[in-house]
VOMIMI-506973 format. One line per 3 residues: number of its first residue (from 0); their letters; for each residue x, y, z negated of C-alpha. Coordinates in Angstrom, 2 decimals, m for minus. Each point is the difference from the previous one (the first is absolute). Example, Ala and Ser with C-alpha at 12.3 -4.5 7.8 and 13.67 -1.06 7.14 Angstrom:
2
0) AS) 12.30/m4.50/m7.80  1.37/3.44/0.66
END
This chain:
146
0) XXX) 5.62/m23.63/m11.20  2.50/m1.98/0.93  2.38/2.53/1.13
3) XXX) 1.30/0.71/m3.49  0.42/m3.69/m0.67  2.53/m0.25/3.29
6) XXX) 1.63/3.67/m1.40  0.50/m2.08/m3.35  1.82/m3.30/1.64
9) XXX) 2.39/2.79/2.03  1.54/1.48/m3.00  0.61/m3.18/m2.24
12) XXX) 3.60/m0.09/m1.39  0.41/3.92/0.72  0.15/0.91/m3.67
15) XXX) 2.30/m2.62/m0.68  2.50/1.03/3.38  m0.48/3.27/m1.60
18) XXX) 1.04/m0.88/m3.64  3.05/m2.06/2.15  1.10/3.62/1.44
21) XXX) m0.47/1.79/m2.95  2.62/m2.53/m2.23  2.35/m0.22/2.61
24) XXX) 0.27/4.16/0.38  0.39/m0.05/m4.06  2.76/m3.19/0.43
27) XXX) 1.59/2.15/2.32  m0.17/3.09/m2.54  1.52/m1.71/m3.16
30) XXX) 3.05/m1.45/1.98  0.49/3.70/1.73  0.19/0.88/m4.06
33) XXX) 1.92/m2.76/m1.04  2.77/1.09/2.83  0.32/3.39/m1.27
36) XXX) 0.43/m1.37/m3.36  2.97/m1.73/1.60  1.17/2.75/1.42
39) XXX) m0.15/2.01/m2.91  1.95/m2.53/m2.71  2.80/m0.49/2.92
42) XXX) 0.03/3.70/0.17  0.35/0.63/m3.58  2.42/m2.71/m0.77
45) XXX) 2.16/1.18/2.53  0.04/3.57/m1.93  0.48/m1.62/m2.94
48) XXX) 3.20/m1.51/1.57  1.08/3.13/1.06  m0.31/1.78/m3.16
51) XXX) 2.06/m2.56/m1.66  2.84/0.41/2.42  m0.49/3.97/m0.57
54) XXX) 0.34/m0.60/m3.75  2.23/m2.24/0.05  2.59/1.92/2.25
57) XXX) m0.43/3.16/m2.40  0.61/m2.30/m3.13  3.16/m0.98/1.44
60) XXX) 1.03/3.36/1.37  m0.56/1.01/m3.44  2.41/m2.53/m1.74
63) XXX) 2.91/1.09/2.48  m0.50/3.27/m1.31  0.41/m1.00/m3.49
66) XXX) 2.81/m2.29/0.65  3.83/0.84/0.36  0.58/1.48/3.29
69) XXX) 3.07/m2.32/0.12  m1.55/m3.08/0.16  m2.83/0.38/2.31
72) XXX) 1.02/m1.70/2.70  1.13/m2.98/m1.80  m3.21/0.32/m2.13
75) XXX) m2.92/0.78/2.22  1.43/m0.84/3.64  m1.55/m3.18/1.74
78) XXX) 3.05/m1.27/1.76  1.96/0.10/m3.75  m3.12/m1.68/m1.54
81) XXX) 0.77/1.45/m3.13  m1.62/m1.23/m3.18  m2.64/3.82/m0.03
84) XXX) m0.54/m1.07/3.36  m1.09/m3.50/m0.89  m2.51/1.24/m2.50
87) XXX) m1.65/2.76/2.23  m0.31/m3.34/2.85  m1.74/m2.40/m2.41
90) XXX) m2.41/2.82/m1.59  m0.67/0.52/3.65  m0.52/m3.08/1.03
93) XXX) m2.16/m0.85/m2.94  m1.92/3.47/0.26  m1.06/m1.34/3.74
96) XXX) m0.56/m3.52/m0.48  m0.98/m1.75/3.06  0.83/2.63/2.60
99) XXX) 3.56/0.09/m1.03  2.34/m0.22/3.45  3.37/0.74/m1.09
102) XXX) 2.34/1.49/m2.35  m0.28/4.33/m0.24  2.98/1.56/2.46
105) XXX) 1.99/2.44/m1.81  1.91/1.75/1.79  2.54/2.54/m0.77
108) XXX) 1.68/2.95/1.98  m1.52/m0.53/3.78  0.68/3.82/m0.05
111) XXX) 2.07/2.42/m1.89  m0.89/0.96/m3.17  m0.44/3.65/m1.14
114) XXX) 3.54/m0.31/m2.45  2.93/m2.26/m0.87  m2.30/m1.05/m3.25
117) XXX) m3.37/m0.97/1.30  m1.33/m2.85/2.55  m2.44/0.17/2.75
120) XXX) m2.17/m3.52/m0.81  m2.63/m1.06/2.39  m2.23/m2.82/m1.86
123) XXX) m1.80/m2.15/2.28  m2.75/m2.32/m1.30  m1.96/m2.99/2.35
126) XXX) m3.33/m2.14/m0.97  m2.12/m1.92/1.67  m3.78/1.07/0.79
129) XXX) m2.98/m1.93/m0.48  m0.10/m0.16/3.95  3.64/m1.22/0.15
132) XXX) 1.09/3.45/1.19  3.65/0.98/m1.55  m0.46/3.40/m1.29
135) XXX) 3.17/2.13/m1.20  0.72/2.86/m2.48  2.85/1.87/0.78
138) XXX) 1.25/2.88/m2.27  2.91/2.05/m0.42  1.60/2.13/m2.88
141) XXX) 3.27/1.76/m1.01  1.21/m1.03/m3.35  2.70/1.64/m1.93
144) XX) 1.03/3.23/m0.94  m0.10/2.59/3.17
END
């Protein structure tokens, strides 16, 4: 009879080692969760970002169209910083918040337009991701009559 009773001392403290495993396994579980969580907000702020910039590009695109062809450059170029310009940069700017870099490059006639009354404008948007990455937007458009 006593062999039971020596069987019993061995395996003291083996549910609770047990229990021990168990937790940590779980522990390990919930932070493996809570890391694709992360992943997953950084991933969809960072498309949020980027359809901003996409929206934002075709809003001003948009405007040149409806404005005199005679005063985009002075209007809606960066390097003229004109006063359309300004606006689209703060509504930017405001629209991204805390991953603003710098002010939108507009850009116009890198290459030949199609006619003597249109412009070949390449819009080119920057922000900052969550990760510190610099992400861009680039896009391009002809605007005026062809």
């Amino acid at each position: 009879m006593t062999a039971p009773t020596t069987s019993r001392q061995q395996q003291t403290g083996a549910y609770l080692l047990e229990a021990l495993i168990g937790i940590l396994i779980f522990a390990l579980g919930v932070l493996g969760i809570v890391g694709l969580q992360a992943a997953s907000l950084r991933t969809t702020t960072d498309s949020a970002m980027r359809a901003e910039a996409i929206f934002a590009a075709s809003q001003l695109l948009g405007q040149m169209w409806a404005d005199d062809e005679n005063n985009l450059l002075a209007n809606y170029a960066s390097t003229f910083n004109g006063q359309p310009y300004k606006d689209f940069a703060a509504q930017l700017k405001n629209a991204q918040g805390g991953t603003w870099v710098a002010d939108p490059a507009v850009i116009f006639d890198t290459v030949p337009a199609p006619s003597q009354t249109s412009h070949y404008v390449v819009i080119n948007i920057q922000w900052k991701s969550t990760g510190g990455d610099i992400h861009n937007y680039t896009t391009a458009g002809v605007v005026g009559q062809n």
